[in-house]
C-alpha positions as CSV (number, residue, x, y, z in Angstrom):
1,X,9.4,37.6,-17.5
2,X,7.4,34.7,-15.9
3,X,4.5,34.7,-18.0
4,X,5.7,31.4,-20.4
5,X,6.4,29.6,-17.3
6,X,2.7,30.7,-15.4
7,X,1.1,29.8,-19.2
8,X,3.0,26.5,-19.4
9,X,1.3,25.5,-16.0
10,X,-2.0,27.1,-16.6
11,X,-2.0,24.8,-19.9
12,X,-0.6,21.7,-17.7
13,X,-3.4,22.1,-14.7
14,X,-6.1,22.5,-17.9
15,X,-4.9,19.4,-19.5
16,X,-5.3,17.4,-16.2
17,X,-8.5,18.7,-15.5
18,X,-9.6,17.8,-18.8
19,X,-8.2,14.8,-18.8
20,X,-9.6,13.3,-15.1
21,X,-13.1,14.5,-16.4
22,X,-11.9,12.1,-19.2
23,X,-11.0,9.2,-17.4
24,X,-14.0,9.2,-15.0
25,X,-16.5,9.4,-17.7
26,X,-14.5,5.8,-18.9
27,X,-14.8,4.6,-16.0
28,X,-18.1,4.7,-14.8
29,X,-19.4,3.9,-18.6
30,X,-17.0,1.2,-18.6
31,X,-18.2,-0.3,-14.7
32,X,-21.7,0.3,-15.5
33,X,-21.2,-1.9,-19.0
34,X,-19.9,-4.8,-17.7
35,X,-21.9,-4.5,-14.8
36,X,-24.7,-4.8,-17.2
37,X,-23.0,-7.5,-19.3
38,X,-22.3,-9.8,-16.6
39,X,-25.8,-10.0,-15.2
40,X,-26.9,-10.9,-18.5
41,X,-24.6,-13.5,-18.8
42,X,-24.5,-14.7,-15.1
43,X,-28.2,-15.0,-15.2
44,X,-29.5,-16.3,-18.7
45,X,-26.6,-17.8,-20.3
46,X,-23.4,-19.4,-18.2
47,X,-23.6,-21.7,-14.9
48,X,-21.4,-21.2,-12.1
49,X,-18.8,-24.0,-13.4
50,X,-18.1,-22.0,-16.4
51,X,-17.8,-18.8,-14.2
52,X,-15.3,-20.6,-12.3
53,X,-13.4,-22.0,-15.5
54,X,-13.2,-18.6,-16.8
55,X,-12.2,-17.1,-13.1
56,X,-9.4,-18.9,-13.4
57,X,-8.1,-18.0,-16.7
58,X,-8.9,-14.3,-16.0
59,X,-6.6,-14.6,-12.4
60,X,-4.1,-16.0,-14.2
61,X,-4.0,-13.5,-16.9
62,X,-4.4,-10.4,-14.7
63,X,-1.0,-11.5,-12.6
64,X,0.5,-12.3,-15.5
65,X,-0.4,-8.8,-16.9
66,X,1.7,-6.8,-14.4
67,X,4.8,-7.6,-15.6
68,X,4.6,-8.7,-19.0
69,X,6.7,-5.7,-20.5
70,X,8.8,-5.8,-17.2
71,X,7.6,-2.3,-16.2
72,X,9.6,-0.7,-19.0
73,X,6.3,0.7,-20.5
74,X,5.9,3.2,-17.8
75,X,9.2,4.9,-18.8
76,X,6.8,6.3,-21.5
77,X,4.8,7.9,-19.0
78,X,7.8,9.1,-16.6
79,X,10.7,9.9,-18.2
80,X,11.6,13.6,-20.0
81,X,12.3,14.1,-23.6
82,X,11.3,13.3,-27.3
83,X,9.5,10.0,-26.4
84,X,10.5,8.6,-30.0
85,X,14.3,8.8,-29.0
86,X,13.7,5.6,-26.2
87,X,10.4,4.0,-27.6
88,X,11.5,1.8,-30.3
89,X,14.0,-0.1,-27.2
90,X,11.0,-0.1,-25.1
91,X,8.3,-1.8,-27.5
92,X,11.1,-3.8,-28.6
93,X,12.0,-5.0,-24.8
94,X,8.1,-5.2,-24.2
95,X,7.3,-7.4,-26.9
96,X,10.1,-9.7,-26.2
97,X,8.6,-10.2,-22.5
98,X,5.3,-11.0,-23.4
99,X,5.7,-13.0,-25.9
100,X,8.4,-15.3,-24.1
101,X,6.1,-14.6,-20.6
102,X,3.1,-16.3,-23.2
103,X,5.5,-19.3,-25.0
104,X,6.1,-20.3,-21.1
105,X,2.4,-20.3,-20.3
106,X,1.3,-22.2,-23.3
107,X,3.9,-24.4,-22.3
108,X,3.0,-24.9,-18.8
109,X,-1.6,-23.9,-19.2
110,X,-2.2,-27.8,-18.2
111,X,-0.2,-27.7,-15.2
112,X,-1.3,-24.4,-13.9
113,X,-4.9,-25.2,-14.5
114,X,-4.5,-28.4,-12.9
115,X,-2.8,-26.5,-9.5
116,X,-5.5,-24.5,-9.5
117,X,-8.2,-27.3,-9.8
118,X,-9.3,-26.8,-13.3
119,X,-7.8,-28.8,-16.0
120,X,-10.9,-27.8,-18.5
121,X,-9.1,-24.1,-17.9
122,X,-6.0,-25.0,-19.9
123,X,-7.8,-24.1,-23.4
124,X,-9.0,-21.0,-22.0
125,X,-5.6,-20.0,-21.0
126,X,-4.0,-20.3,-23.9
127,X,-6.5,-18.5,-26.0
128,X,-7.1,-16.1,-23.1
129,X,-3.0,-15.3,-22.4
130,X,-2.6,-14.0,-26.5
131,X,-4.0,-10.7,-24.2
132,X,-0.4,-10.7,-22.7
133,X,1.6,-10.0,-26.1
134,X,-1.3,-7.8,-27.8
135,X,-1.4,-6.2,-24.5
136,X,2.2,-5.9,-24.5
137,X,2.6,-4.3,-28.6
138,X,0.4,-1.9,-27.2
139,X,1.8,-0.5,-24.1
140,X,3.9,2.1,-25.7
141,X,1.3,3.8,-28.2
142,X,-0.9,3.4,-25.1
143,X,1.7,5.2,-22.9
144,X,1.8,8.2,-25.3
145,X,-1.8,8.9,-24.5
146,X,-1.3,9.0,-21.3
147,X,2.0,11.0,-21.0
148,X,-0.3,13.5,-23.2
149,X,-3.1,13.7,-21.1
150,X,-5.4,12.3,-24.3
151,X,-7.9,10.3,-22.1
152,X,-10.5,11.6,-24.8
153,X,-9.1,9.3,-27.5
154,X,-8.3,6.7,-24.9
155,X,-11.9,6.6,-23.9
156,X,-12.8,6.0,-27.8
157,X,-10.6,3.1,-27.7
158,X,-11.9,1.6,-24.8
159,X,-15.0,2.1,-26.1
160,X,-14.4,0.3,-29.2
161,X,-12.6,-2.2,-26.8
162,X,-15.7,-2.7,-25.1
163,X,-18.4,-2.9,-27.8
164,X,-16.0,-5.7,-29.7
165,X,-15.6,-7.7,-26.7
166,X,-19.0,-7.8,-25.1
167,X,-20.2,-8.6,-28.5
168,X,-18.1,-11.8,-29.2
169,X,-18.7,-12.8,-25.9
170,X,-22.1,-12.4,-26.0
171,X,-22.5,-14.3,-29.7
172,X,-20.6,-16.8,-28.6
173,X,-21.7,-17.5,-24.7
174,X,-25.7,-17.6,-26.9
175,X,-23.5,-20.3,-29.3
176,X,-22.7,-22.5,-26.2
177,X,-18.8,-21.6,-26.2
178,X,-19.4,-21.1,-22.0
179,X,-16.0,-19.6,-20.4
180,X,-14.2,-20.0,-24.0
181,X,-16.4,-16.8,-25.5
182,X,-14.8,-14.4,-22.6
183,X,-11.3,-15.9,-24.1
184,X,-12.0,-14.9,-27.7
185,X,-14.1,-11.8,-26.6
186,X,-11.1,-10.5,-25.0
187,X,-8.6,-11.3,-28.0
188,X,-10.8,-9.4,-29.9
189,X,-11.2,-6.6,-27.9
190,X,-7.4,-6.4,-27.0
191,X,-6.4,-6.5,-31.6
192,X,-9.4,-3.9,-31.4
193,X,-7.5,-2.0,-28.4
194,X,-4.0,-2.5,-30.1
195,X,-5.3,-1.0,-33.7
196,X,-6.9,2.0,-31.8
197,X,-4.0,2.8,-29.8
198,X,-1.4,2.7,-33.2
199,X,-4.0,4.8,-35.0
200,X,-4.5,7.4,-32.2
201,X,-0.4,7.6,-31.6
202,X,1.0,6.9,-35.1
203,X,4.9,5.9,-35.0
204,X,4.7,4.6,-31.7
205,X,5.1,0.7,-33.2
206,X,8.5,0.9,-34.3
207,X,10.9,-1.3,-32.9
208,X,14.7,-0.2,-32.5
209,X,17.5,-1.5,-29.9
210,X,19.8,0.6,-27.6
211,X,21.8,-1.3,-25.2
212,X,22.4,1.7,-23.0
213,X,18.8,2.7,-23.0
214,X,17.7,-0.9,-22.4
215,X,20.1,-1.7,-19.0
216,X,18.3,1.8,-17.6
217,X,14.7,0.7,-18.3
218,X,15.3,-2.8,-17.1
219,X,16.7,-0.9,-13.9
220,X,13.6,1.7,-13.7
221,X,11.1,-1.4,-14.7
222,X,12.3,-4.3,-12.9
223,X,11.6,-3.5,-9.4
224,X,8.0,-2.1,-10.4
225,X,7.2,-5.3,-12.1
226,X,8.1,-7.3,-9.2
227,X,6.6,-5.1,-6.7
228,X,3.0,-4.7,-9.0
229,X,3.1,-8.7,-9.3
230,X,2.8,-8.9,-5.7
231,X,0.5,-7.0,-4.8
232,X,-1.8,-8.3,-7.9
233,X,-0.8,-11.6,-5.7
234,X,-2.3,-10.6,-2.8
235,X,-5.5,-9.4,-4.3
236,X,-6.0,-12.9,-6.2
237,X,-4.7,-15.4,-4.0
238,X,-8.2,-15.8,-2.5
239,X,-9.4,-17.2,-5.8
240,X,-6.5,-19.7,-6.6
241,X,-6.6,-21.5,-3.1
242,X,-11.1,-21.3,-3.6
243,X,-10.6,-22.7,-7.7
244,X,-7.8,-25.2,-6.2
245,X,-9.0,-26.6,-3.2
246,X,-13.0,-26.3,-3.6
247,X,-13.4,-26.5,-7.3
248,X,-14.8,-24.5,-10.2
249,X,-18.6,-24.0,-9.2
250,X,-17.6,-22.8,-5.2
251,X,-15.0,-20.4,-7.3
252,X,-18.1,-19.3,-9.8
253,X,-19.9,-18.5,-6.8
254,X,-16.8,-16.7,-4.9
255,X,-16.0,-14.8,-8.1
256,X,-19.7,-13.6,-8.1
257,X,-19.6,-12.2,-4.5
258,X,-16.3,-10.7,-4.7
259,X,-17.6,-8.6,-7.6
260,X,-20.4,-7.7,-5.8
261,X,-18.1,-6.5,-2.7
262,X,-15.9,-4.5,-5.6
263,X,-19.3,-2.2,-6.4
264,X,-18.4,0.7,-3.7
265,X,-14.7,0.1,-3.2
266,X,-14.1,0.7,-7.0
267,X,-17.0,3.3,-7.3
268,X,-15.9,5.5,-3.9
269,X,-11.8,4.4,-3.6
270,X,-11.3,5.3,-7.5
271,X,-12.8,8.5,-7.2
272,X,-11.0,9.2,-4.2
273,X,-7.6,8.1,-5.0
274,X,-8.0,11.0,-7.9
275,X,-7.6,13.6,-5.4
276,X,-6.0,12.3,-2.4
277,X,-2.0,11.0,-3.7
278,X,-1.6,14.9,-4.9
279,X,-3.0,16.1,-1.6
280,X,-1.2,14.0,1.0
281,X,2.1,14.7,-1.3
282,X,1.3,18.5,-1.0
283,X,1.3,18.4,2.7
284,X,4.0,15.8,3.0
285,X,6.7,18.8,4.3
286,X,3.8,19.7,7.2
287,X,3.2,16.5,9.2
288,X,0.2,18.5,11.7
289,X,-1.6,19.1,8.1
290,X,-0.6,15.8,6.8
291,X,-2.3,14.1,9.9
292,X,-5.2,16.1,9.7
293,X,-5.8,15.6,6.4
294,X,-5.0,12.1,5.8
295,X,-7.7,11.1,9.4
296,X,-10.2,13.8,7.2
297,X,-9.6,11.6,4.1
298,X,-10.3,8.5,6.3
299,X,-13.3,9.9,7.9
300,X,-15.0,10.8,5.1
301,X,-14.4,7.9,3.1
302,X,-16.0,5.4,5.8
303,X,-18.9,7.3,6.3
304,X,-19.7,7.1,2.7
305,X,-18.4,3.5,2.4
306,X,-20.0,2.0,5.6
307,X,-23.9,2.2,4.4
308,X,-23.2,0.6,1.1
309,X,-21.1,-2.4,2.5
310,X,-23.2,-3.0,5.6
311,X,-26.6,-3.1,3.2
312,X,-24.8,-5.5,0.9
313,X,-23.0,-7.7,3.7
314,X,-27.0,-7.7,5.6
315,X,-29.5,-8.1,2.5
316,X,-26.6,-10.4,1.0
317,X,-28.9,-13.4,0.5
318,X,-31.9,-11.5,-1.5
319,X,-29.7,-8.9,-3.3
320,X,-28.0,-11.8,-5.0
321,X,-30.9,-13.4,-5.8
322,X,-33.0,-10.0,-7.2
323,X,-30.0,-8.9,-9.5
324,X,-28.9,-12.3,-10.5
325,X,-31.1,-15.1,-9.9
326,X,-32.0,-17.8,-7.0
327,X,-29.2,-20.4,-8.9
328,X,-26.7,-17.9,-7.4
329,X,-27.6,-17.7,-3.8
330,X,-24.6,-19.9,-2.8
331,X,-22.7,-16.5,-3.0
332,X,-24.7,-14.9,-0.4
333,X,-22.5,-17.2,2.0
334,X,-19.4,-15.3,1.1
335,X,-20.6,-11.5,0.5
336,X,-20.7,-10.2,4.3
337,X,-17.3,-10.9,4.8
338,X,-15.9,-9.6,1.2
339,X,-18.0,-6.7,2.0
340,X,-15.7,-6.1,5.4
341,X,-13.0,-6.5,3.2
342,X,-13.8,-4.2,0.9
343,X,-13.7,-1.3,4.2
344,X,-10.1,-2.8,4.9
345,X,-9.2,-2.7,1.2
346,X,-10.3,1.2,1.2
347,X,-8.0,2.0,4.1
348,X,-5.1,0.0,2.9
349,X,-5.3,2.2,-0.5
350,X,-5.7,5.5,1.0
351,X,-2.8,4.4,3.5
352,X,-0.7,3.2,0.6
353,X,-1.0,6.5,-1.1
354,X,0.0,8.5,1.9
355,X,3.0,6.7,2.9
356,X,4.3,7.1,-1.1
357,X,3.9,10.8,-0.9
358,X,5.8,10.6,2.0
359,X,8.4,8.3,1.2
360,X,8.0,5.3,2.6
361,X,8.0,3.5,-0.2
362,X,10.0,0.2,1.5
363,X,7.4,0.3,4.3
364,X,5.1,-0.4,1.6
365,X,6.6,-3.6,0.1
366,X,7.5,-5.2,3.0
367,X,3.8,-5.1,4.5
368,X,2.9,-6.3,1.2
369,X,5.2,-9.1,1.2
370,X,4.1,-10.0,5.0
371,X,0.4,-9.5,3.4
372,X,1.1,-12.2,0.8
373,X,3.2,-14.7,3.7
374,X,0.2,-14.8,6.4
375,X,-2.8,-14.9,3.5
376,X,-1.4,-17.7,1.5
377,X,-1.6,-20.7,4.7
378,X,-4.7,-19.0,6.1
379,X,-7.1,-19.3,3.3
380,X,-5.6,-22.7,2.6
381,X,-6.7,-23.6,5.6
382,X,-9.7,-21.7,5.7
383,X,-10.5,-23.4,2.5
384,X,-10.0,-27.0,3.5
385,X,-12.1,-26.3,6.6
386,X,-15.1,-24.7,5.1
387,X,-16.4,-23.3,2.0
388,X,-16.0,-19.7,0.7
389,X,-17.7,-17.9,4.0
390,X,-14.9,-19.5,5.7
391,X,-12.0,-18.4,3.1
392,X,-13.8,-15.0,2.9
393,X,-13.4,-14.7,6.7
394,X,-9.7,-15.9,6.5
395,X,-9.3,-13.0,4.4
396,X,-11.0,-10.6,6.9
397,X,-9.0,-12.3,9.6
398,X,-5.5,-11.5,7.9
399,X,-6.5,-8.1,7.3
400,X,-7.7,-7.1,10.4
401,X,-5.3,-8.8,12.5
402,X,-2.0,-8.2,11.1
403,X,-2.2,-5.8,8.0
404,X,-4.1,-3.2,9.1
405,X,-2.4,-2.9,12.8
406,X,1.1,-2.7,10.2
407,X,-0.2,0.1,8.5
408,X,-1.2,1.8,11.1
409,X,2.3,1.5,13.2
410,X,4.0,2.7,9.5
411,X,1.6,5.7,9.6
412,X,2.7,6.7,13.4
413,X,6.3,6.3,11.9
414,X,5.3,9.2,9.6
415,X,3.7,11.4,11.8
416,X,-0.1,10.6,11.8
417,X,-1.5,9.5,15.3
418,X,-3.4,6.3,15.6
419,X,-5.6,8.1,18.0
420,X,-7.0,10.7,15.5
421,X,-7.8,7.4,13.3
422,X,-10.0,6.0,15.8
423,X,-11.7,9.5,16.2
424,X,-13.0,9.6,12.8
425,X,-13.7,5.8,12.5
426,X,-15.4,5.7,15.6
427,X,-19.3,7.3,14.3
428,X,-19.3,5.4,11.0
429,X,-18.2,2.1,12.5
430,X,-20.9,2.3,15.4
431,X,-23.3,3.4,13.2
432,X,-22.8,0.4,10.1
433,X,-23.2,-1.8,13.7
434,X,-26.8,-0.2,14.6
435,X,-27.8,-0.4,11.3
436,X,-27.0,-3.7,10.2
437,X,-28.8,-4.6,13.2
438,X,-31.7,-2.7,12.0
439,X,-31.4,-4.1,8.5
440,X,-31.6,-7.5,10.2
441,X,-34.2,-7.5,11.9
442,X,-36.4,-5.5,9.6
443,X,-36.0,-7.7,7.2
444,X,-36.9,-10.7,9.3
445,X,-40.1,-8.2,10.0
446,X,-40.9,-7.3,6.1
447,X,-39.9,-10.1,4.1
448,X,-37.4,-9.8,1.5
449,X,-39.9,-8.7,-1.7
450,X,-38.7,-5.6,-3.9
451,X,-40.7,-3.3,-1.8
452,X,-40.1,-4.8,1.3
453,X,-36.1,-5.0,0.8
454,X,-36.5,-1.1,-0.3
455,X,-38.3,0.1,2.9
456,X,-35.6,-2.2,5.1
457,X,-33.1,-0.2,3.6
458,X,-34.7,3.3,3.7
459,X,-35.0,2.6,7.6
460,X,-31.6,1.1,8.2
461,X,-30.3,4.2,5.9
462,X,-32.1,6.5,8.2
463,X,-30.6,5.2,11.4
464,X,-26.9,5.2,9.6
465,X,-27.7,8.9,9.5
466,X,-28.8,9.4,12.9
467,X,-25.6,8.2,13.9
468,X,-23.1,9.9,11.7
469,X,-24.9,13.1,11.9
470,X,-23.1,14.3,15.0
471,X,-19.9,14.0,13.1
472,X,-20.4,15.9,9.7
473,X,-17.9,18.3,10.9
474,X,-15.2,15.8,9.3
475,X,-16.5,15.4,6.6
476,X,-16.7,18.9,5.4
477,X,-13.2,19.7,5.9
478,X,-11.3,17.0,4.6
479,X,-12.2,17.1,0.7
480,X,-11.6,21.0,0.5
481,X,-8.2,20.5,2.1
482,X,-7.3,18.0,-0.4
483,X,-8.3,19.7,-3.1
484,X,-6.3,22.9,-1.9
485,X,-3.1,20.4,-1.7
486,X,-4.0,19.2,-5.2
487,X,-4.8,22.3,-6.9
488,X,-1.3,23.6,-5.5
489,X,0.5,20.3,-6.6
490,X,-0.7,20.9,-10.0
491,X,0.4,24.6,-10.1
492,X,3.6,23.8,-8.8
493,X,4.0,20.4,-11.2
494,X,6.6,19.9,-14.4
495,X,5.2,18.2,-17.1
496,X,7.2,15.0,-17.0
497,X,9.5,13.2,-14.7
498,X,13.3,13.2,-14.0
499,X,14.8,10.8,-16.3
500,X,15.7,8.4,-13.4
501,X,12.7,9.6,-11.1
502,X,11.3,8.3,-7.8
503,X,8.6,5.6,-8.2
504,X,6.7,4.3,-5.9
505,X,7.3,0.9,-4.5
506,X,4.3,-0.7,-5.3
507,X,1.9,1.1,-7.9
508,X,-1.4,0.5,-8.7
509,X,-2.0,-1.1,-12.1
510,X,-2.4,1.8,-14.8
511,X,-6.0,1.3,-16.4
512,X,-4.5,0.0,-20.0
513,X,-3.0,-2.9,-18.0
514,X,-6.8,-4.3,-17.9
515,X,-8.6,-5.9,-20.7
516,X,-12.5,-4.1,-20.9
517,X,-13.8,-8.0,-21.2
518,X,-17.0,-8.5,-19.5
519,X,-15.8,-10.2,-15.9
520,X,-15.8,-10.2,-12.4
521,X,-12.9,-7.1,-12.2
522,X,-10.6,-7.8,-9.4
């Protein structure tokens, strides 16, 4: 009698396991291309002016990005039924968006590039921005995959994506074209993307108009385009105020060490968040489970966040140098505190997917709103008063200070004691201290050659473990807790969503929402 239901959810947790073995496999092919990509070009072909030129087209672009279909798109990935019935409304209200949201731009690319200090930028964003209505044709198609769990074919099309637009790039950064071949390598890539994404979900570009349908996507869409437009805000501000206040070349070198701090945030948050929303929304009805395993989560994640930051943030000056040449030192001056950052960043996401499990989905905006409000007239003036150490400190301030002391107050309001926070924070943090002291000095010691830099960190490494041993406890019995929550999420899961369904406040921006070019991701 329940054996269609039981094989219905057998196939559903086999498709997602499938897929998220997909979707990794892109991702860290995809990171480790443009990883490769951008040294080549940050160290044999572009200058950090041209960096900074194309920094700010690629800011722009990416804030522009998270509401250029006016979150209708994700109604392809959300709501129940035959997808074809409300498509053709929503590729017809996406298109609309993006194209106006790119006539305004084109309009306005000298202004904007002047406000942000770079009036050579203005060709670059117009050439650059055609991403927003190739980006926004191929939403829906692009949707489809991912209501269908096809991260397979989605990883061919990135692929494809990739090869196109590292290619043109490449060609064209050799030619002399500086931060104009990203523009046209990403135009490329993106027609590449959009032919892909028709092929791999044929019928999915049709356009069609429902009135009805439309007023209840522009409902379900509106406050997630707002709310993804600022957070993208807050994550980009930083290089605005730098490109506007300091100029191109200190934004060249900012854009370098903020891509450098990214390296273990992206590589250990990504793979965490996988795992962690379904868990904490599993255990959402038990709040003594909820705060045990949201502090496990915590604890786990700094111990294996805290070495990589602290050896970046300590050997900042010589790592930059090795990977991408002594021209780009400059960024050394920034990296330490970025790489702070990046620890705050990790416990702001893993924060913001606990409170949406458990509702607090307003808590959520409003810290991000009061995020945005205190950033913005710090890093001004951090940025007038110094040079990108000093804005990348402003940053840590803010963080430190205000946002994390918010989030922590919303997480008492749900149940989970500050005081088993501290508990698992406390090793890791007093460990990254004794070993960036040790990488310090060692290094002042042994010199800062290849050999010498990799016996400084083996030792600092060593003492990082000395003091987090005592604590491994954690971090064996936080993963397997949520991965029981999120292997009984997915047993207990529907395929789709209610038609009108719960969203959270402020969503992280789906992967198709970013162009595979060849850049400092942010």
């Amino acid at each position: 009698m329940d054996t269609a239901p039981a094989a219905d959810q057998a196939s559903l947790g086999t498709k997602v396991r499938s897929a998220t073995r997909w979707s990794l496999i892109n991702t860290m092919v995809m990171r480790l291309g443009n990883f490769a990509t951008g040294i080549v070009l940050v160290r044999y072909v572009l200058d950090p002016a041209a960096w900074g030129v194309y920094g700010v087209a690629q800011t722009v672009l990416m804030v522009l990005l998270s509401a250029n279909e006016l979150g209708v798109t994700l109604a392809v990935v959300r709501w129940e039924g035959d997808v074809r019935r409300f498509a053709p409304t929503v590729l017809t209200l996406s298109a609309l968006s993006s194209g106006l949201l790119y006539l305004s731009l084109f309009a306005a690319a000298p202004a904007v590039a002047a406000l942000l200090g770079s009036t050579e930028a203005t060709a670059v964003l117009r050439v650059m921005c055609v991403c927003l209505v190739l980006d926004g044709l191929s939403q829906v198609p692009a949707g489809v995959l991912t209501r269908e769990f096809r991260q397979g074919r989605r990883m061919i099309i990135d692929a494809l994506n990739f090869v196109v637009s590292t290619s043109v790039t490449l060609v064209l950064a050799l030619k002399g074209w500086g931060a104009m071949s990203f523009a046209c390598g990403a135009v490329a890539g993106n027609l590449v993307a959009l032919a892909g994404c028709s092929l791999a979900a044929p019928g999915m570009l049709r356009f069609g108009w429902d009135t009805a349908q439309a007023r209840a996507l522009l409902r379900f869409g509106l406050p997630l385009a707002g709310a993804s437009m600022l957070a993208l805000a807050v994550v980009n501000a930083d290089a605005m105020i730098v490109g506007a206040v300091l100029g191109n070349v200190a934004l060249g070198f900012y854009m370098l060490a903020f891509n450098m701090a990214g390296w273990p945030v992206r590589v250990i948050s990504e793979t965490a968040r996988r795992v962690s929303f379904a868990g904490f929304s599993r255990l959402a009805d038990d709040p003594k489970a909820l705060s045990q395993g949201f502090a496990g989560a915590l604890g786990v994640l700094m111990t294996a966040t805290v070495p990589a930051c602290v050896l970046l943030g300590a050997l900042a000056g010589p790592l930059v140098e090795l990977v991408y040449g002594a021209r780009w030192r400059p960024a050394a001056e920034a990296l330490p505190w970025l790489m702070a950052l990046g620890l705050a960043r990790i416990a702001a996401e893993l924060t913001y997917d606990c409170l949406v499990a458990i509702g607090r989905r307003r808590s959520l905006l409003l810290i991000q709103g009061l995020w945005l409000v205190t950033l913005v007239p710090v890093l001004v003036l951090a940025a007038r008063s110094g040079g990108i150490g000093t804005v990348a400190a402003g940053h840590v301030l803010v963080a430190g200070v205000v946002v994390l002391p918010v989030f922590v107050v919303a997480l008492r309001r749900g149940g989970i004691a500050a005081r088993a926070l501290v508990r698992v924070c406390v090793r890791p943090v007093v460990g990254g201290a004794v070993m960036g002291v040790v990488l310090v000095l060692s290094r002042q010691w042994l010199g800062e050659r290849l050999v010498a830099l990799c016996a400084t960190s083996v030792i600092g490494l060593a003492c990082y473990g000395v003091c987090v041993l005592p604590g491994r406890r954690l971090v064996r019995g936080a993963l397997p807790r949520l991965r029981r929550g999120r292997a009984e999420k997915r047993e207990g899961a529907a395929p789709a969503a209610p038609a009108a369904p719960a969203v959270p406040a402020v969503p992280a921006v789906p992967a198709q929402k970013q162009p595979a070019t060849p850049a400092p991701e942010r």
